[in-house]
C-alpha positions as CSV (number, residue, x, y, z in Angstrom):
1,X,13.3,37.0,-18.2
2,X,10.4,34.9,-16.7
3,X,8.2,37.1,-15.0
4,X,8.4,36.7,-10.5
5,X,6.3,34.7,-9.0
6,X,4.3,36.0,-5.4
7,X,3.7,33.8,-2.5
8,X,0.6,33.9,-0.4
9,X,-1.9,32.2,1.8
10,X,-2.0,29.2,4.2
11,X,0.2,26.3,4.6
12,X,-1.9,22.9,4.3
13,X,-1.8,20.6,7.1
14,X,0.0,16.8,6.5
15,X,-2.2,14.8,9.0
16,X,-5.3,15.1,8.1
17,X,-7.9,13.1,9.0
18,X,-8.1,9.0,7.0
19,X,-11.1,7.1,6.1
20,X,-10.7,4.0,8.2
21,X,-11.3,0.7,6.4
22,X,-12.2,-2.9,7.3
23,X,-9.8,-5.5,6.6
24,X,-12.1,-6.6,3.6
25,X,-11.5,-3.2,2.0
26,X,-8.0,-4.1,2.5
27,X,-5.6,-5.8,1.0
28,X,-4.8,-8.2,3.7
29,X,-2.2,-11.2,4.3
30,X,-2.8,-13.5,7.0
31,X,-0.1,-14.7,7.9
32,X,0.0,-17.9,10.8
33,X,2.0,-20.6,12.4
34,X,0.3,-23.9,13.7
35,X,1.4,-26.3,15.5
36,X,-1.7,-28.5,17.1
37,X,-4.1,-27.1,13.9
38,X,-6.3,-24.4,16.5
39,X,-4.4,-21.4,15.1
40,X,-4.5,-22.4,11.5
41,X,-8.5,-23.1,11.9
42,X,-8.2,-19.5,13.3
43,X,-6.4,-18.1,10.2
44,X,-8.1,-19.8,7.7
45,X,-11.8,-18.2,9.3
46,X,-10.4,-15.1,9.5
47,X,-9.4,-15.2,5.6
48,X,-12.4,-16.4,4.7
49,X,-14.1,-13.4,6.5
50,X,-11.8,-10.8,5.3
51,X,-10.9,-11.8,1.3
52,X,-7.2,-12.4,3.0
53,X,-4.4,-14.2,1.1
54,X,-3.0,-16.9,3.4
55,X,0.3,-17.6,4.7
56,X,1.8,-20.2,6.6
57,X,5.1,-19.9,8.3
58,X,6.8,-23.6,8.4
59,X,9.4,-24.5,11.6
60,X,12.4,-26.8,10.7
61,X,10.3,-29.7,11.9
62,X,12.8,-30.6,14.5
63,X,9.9,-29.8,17.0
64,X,8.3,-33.2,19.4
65,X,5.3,-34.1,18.4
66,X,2.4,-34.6,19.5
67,X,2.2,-31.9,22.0
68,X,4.1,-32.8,25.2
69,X,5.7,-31.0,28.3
70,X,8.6,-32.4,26.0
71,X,7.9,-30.4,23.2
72,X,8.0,-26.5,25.7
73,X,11.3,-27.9,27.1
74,X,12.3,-27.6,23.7
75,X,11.1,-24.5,23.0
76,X,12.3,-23.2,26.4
77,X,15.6,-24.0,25.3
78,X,15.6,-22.4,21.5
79,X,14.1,-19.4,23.3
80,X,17.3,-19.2,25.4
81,X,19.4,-19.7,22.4
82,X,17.2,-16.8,20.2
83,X,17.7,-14.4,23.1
84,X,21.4,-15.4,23.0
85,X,20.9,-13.8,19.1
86,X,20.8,-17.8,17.9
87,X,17.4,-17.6,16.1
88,X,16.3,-21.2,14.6
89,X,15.7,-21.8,10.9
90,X,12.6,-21.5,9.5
91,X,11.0,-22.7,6.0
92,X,9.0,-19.3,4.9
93,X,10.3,-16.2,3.8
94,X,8.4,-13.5,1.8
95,X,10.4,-10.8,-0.8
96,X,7.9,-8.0,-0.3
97,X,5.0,-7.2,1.7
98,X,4.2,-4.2,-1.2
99,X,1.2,-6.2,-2.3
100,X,-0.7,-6.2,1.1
101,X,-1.9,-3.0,2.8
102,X,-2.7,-4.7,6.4
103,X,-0.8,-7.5,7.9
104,X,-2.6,-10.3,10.7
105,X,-0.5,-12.3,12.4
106,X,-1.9,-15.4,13.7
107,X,0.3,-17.4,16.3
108,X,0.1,-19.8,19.2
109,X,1.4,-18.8,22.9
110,X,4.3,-20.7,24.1
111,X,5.4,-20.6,27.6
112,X,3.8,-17.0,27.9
113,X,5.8,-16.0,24.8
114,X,5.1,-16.0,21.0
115,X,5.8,-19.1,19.3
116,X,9.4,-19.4,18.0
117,X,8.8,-20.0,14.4
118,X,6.6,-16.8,14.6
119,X,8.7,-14.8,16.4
120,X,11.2,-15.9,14.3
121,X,9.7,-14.8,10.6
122,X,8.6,-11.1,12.2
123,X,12.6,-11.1,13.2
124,X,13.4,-11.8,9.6
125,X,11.2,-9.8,7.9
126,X,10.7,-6.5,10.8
127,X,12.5,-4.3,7.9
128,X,10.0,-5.3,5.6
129,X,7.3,-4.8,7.8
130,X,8.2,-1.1,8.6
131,X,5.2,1.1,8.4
132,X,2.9,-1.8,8.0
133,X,-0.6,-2.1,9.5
134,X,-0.2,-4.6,11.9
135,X,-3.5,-7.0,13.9
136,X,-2.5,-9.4,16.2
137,X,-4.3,-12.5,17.0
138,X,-3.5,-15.3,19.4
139,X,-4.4,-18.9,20.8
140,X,-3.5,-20.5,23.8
141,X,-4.3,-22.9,26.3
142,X,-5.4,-21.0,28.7
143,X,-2.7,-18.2,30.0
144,X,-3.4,-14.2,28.3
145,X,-1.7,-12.3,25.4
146,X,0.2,-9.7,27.0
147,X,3.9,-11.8,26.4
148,X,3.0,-12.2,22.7
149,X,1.7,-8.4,22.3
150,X,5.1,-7.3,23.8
151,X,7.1,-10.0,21.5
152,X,5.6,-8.7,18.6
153,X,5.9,-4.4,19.8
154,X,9.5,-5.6,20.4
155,X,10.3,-7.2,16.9
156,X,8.1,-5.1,14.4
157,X,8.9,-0.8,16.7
158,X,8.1,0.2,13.5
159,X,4.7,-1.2,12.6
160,X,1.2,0.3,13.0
161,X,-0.6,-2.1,15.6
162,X,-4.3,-1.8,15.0
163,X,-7.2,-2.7,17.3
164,X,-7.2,-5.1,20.3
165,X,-5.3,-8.7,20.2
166,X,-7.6,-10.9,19.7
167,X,-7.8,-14.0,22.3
168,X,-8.7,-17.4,21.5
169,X,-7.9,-19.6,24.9
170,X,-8.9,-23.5,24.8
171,X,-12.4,-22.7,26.4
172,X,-13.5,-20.3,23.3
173,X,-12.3,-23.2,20.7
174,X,-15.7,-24.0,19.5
175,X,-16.5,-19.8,19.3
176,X,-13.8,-19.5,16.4
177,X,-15.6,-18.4,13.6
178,X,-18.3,-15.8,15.7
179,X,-15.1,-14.4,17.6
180,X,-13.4,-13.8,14.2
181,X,-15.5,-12.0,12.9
182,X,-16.4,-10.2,15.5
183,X,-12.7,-9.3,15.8
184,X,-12.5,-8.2,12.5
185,X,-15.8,-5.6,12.6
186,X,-13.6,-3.9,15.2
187,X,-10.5,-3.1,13.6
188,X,-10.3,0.3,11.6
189,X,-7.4,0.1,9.2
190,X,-6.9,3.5,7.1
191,X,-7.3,3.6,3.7
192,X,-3.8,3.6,1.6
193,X,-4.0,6.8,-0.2
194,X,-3.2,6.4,-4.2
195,X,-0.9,8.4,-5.6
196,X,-2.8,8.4,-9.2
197,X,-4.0,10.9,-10.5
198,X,-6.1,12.1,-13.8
199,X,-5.4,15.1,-15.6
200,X,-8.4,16.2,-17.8
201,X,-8.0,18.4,-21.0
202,X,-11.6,18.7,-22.5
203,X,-12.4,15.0,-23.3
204,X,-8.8,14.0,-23.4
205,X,-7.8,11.9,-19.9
206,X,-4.3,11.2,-18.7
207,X,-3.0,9.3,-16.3
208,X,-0.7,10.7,-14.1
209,X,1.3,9.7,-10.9
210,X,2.0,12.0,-8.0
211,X,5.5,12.3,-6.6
212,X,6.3,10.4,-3.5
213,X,6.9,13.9,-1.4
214,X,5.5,16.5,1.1
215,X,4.3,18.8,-1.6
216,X,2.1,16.4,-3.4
217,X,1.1,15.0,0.1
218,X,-0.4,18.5,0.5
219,X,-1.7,18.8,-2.9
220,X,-3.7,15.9,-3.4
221,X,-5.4,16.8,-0.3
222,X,-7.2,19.6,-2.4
223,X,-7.8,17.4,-5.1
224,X,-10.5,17.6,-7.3
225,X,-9.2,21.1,-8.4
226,X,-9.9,22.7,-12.0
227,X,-8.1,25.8,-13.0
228,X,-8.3,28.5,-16.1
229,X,-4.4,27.8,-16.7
230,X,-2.5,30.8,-18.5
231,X,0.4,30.0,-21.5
232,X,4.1,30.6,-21.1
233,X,6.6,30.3,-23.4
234,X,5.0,27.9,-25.5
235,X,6.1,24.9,-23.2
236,X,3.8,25.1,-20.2
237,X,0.7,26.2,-18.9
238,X,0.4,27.5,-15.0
239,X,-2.0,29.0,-12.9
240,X,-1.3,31.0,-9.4
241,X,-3.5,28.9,-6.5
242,X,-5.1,30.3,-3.3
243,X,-3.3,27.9,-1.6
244,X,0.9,27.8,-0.6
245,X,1.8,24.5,-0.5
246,X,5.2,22.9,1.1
247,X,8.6,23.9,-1.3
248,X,11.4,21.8,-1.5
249,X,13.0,23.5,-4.7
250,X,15.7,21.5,-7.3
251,X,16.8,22.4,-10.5
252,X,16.0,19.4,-12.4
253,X,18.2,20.4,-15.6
254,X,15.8,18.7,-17.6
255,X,12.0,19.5,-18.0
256,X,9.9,16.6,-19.5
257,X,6.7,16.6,-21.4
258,X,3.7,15.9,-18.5
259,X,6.0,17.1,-15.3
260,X,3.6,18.6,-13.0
261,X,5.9,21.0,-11.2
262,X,5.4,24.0,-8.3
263,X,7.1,27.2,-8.9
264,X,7.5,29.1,-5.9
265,X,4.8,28.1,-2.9
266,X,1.7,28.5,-5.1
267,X,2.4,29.0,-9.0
268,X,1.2,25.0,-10.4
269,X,2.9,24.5,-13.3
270,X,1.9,22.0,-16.4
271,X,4.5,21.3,-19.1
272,X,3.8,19.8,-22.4
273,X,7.2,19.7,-23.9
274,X,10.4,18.8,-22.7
275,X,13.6,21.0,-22.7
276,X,16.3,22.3,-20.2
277,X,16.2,24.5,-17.6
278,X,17.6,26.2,-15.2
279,X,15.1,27.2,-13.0
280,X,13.8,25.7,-9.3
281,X,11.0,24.1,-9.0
282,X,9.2,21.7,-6.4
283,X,8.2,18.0,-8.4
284,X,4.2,17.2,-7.2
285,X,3.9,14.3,-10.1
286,X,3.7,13.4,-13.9
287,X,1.5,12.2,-16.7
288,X,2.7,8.8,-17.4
289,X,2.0,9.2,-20.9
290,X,2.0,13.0,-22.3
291,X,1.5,11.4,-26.2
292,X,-1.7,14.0,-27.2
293,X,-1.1,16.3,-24.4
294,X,0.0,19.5,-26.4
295,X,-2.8,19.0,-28.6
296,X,-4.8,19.0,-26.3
297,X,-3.7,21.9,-24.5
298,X,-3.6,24.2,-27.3
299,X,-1.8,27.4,-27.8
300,X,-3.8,29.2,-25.8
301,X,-5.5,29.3,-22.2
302,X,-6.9,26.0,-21.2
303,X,-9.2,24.5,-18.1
304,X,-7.5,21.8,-16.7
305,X,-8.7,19.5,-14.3
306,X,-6.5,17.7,-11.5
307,X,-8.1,14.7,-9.7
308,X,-7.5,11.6,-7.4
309,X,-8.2,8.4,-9.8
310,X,-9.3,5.7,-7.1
311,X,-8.3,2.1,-7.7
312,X,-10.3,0.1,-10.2
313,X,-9.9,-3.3,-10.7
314,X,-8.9,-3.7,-14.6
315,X,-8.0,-0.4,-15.2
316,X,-4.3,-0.7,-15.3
317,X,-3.7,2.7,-17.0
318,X,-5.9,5.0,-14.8
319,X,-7.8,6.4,-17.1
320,X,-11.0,5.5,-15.3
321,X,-12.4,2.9,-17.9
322,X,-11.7,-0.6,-18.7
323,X,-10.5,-1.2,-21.9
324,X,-8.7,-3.3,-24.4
325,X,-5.6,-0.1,-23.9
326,X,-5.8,-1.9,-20.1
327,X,-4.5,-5.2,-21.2
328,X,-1.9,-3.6,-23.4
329,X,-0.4,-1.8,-20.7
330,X,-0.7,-4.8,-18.3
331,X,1.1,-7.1,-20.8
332,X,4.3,-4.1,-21.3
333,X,4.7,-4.3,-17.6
334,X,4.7,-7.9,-17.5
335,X,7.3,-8.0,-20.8
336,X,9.3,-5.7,-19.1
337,X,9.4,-7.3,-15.6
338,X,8.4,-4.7,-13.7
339,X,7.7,-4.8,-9.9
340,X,3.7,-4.4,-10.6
341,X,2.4,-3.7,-7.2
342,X,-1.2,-1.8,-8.4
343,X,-4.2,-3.2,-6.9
344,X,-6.0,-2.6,-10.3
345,X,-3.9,-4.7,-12.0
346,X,-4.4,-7.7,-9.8
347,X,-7.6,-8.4,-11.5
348,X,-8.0,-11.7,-9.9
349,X,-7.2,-10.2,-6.1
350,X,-4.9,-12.6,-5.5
351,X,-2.1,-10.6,-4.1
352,X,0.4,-11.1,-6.9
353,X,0.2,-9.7,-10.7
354,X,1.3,-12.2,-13.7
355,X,-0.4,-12.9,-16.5
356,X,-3.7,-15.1,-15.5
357,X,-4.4,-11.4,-14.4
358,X,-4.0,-10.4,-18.4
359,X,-6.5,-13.5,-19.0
360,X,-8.8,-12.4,-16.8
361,X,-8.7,-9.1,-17.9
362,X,-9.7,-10.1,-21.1
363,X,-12.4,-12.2,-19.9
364,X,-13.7,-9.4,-18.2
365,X,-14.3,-7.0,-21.1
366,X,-15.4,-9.6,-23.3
367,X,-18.1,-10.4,-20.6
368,X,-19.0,-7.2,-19.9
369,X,-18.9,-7.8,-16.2
């Protein structure tokens, strides 16, 4: 019978404290709607500033033009209809926000109120938007912010807003591009934290992805952590930590070669072959590939290394070095259609992941750069 396992020690706390991060360090869309061309001049300097990826949301083009008291009659009248729950069409729609970490929203004031067409796409696209980091920026002729802060507080409750709205009123028109970035120095975004990981055997290095859960929450806030680990049962090595961490126990029927499993609150467990079970454990992560890692781990005691593996642009397999391996792996997602959402496989930082990222993968190895 497997020998017990003792609990001990602290619980680790979930909110501890982020690196904040400029929208620079971010991956940022800017997203706008113009209709007289100040807003998009404000968009476009605020991209530029910031490395954003543009977006502009299109109205159905039903709108009068040029500007008139005709034209906020109009909108007047849609608003009536969008509080009615009538909400006009619009041109732009977006699948997934998963390849931006911070969202600014860049939008005119009409009557008091956001713009329609703006209003609008936040409306169609609030579930997306959950949990987003979320600046605001406005123009207007001349009246404050406060209507379009509330719109947009109203339509995205489940957003992060971050910083003060920035205010560009008809006097400040020529003080775009110094009130930008201006703007931008003030707002702290916080870091996305990765959920890669690296675990080191000797000079062996694999990848490895921790699991979307409290537990790993908790340990990769002790990461980097290197441990003496023990043998059991010729399938796994483990290691009893100083530290308890969160349990949320399954039976997962089937053990795999690489899971990275808790036992208990503070037993870290390291499996190199895969077989069933019926025990309980708590799932922190995995090795993506666990090809080599038996060998590697030998038969006996082994010092095993557990660390964060920060994003780096080209390496698409985490292994903390650009290589040929990195195209390989970027072409198999790519064949496979995969969602690829990893800002290191984005190589040209263009928000989106096909293959001129392969290409300029290449180019970037055979360069050296």
């Amino acid at each position: 019978m497997r020998k017990s396992f003792f609990l001990f020690v602290l619980l680790m706390l979930m909110c501890a404290t982020c690196k904040a991060a400029t929208a620079s360090e971010m991956r940022t869309l800017v997203v706008y709607y113009t209709y007289s061309g100040v807003t998009e001049e404000l968009a476009q300097e605020i991209a530029d500033n910031c490395g954003g990826t543009l977006l502009q949301v299109e109205d159905h083009g039903n709108y009068p033009r040029p500007e008139s008291q005709t034209t906020y009659n109009y909108a007047n009248n849609e608003r009536s209809q969008i509080n009615a729950g009538n909400w006009p069409e619009i041109k732009t729609s977006v699948e997934s926000f998963d390849a931006w970490d911070a969202i600014i929203i860049c939008t005119p004031l009409w009557n008091g109120k956001m713009a329609n067409p703006m209003l609008t796409f936040l409306h169609n696209h609030a579930d997306k938007l959950n949990h987003k980091q979320v600046a605001l920026a406005v123009t207007s002729w001349s009246s404050g912010p406060n209507g379009v802060v509330t719109d947009a507080h109203n339509t995205l409750p489940n957003s992060s807003f971050i910083g003060t709205t920035l205010h560009i009123n008809y006097q400040h028109r020529d003080d775009i591009p110094e009130m930008a970035v201006e703007w931008l120095n003030t707002l702290d975004f916080e870091l996305p934290k990765t959920n890669k990981m690296r675990v080191i055997v000797g000079d062996k290095v694999f990848p490895a992805t921790l699991a979307d859960n409290y537990t790993a929450e908790e340990f990769r806030e002790l990461l980097p952590l290197t441990f003496n680990m023990a043998e059991l049962n010729g399938n796994e090595k483990y290691y009893y930590m100083s530290n308890n961490l969160t349990v949320d126990e399954a039976v997962p029927d089937m053990i795999h070669a690489g899971d990275i499993m808790l036992y208990g609150r503070n037993c870290l467990v390291l499996f190199y072959d895969t077989f069933e079970t019926s025990y309980a454990y708590t799932r922190i992560g995995a090795i993506n590939d666990p090809t080599g890692l038996a060998e590697a781990l030998g038969s006996g005691q082994a010092t095993v290394t557990f660390e964060l593996a920060e994003d780096i642009i080209g390496d698409v397999d985490g292994d903390g070095k650009i290589a040929i391996s990195d195209v390989t792996t970027l072409i198999d997602l790519l064949l496979n259609g995969d969602d690829i959402n990893d800002k290191s496989a984005d190589v040209n930082q263009d928000g989106s992941v096909n293959i001129s990222d392969a290409t300029d993968l290449v180019d970037l190895i055979l360069n050296g750069n």
